[in-house]
Structure formats: structure tokens, C-alpha cells
C-alpha positions in Angstrom: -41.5 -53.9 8.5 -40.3 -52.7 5.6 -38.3 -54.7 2.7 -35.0 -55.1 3.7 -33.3 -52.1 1.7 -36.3 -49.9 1.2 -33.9 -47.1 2.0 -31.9 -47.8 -0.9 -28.4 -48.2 -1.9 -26.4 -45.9 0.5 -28.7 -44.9 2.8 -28.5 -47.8 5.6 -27.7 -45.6 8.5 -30.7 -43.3 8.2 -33.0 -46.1 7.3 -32.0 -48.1 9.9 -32.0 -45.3 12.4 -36.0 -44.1 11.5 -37.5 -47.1 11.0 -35.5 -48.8 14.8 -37.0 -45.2 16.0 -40.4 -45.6 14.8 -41.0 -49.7 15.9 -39.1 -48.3 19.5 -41.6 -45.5 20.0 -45.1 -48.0 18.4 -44.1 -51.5 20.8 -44.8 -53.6 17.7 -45.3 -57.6 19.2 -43.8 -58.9 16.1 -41.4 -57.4 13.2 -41.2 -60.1 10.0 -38.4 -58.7 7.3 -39.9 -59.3 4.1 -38.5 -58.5 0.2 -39.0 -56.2 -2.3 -41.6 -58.0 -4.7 -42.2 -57.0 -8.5 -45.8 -56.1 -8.2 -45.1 -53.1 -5.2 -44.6 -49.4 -6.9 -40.6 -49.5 -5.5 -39.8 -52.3 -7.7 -41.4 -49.9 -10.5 -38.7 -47.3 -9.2 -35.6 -50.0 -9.6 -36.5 -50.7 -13.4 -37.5 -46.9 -14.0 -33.8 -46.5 -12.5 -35.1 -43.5 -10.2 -33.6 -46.0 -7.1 -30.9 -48.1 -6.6 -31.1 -51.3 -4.7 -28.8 -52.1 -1.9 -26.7 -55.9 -2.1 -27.8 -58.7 -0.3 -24.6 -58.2 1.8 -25.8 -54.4 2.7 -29.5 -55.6 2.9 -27.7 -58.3 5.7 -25.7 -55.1 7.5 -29.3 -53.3 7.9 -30.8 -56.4 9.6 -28.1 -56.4 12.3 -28.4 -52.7 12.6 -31.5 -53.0 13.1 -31.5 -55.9 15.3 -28.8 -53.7 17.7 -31.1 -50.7 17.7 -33.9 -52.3 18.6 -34.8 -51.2 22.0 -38.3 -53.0 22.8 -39.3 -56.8 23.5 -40.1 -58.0 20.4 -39.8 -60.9 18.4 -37.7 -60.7 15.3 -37.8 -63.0 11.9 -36.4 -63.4 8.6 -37.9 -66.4 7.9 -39.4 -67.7 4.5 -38.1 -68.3 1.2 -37.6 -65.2 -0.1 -35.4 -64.2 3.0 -31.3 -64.9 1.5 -30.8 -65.7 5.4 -33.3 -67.1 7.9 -32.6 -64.9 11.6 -35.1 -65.6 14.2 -35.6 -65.2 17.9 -36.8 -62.8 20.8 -35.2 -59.4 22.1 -33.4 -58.5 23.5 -32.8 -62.0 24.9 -31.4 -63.5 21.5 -30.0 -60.3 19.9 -26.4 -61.3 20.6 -26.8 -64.5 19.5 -29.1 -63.3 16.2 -26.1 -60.8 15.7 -23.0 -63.3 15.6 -24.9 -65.3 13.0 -25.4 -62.9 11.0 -22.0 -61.8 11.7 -20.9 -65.3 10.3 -23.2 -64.9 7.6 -21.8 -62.0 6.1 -18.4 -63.4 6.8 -18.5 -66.2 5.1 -20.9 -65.9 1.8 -20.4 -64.3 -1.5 -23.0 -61.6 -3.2 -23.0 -63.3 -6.1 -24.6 -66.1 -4.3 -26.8 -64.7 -2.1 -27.8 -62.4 -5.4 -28.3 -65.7 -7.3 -30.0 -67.1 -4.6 -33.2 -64.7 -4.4 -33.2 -64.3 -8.5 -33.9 -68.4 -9.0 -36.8 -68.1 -6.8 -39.8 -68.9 -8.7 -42.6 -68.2 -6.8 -41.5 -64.4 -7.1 
């Protein structure tokens, strides 16, 4: 899959809506959200300022998107360090479950900390 936010700030809905359209139609086994990482040629874009990241918060809206577009049997992670939030599980078995935590998620934490969060990693 790719990073979370590859789209780029403001463009959620038609990210979302190609890539769910793409893994629907291709009947991927397994989809595993990664980051952006500072060696890949889109972090270049971010510094060069020719792209604008989304927030974690909007990075966390694109996962449930995606989660509720998903059409296919597929299992779904966000696991690993570098993920702000860990979602896991099988659809469409667990999507309502993987979509009320992340419903909480959002809910409940600040940007600011989720932002702080994936800057103090420091195997990135």
C-alpha cells in the first residue's frame, strides 16, 4: 500500500477512492500501511515544498476510508513502530470493529501528539 497520505494534504477523498479501487479490482491477500520515510523521492518533494503532508489526524481519516471502501477479503494492518496507531484484523469481518477504534482514536488524541509521536522515532 501506499504511505498513509501519499495523496497529500487535501486530497483524501480521491486518494482514498483510487487506491480502495485499484486493491478492489487486484484481490491483494494482504495490505500493510506503512510511512513516508526520508530516503523515498516524496519525502524529497515535502522539503523541496512542491507537496504538502497531510496530519496524522487526516492520515487516521484515510485509513478508515479506506478500511470502509474496501470491498475484498483481505487482511488489513497498521502495525509497527512507525504506525501513530496500530489497526489490525480481517475484512470485512473486523471492519466495524477496526472502524470504531479508530473512531475512538481520532476522538480522543491530539496532533500534536501523534505528530510528536512519529518525529522521536529514531530508527527513521
Amino acid at each position: 500500500m501506499p504511505a498513509s497520505g501519499t495523496f497529500g494534504s487535501g486530497h483524501m477523498e480521491e486518494g482514498v477512492k483510487n487506491t480502495a479501487e485499484v486493491f478492489n479490482k487486484l484481490h491483494p491477500k494482504i495490505i500493510v500501511s506503512s510511512m513516508l520515510y526520508p530516503s523515498s523521492e516524496l519525502y524529497q518533494e515535502i522539503q523541496d515544498g512542491n507537496w504538502t503532508e497531510e496530519t496524522e489526524i487526516e492520515k487516521l481519516y484515510e485509513l478508515r476510508t479506506l478500511i470502509e471502501k474496501l470491498s475484498i477479503d483481505i487482511y488489513f494492518a497498521t502495525i509497527g513502530a512507525s504506525n501513530c496507531v496500530n489497526v489490525e484484523g480481517h475484512l470485512p469481518k473486523d471492519r466495524k470493529k477496526m472502524i470504531k477504534w479508530l473512531d475512538e482514536v481520532i476522538g480522543f488524541v491530539d496532533e500534536k501528539e501523534l505528530r510528536r509521536y512519529r518525529e522521536n522515532l529514531r530508527h527513521l
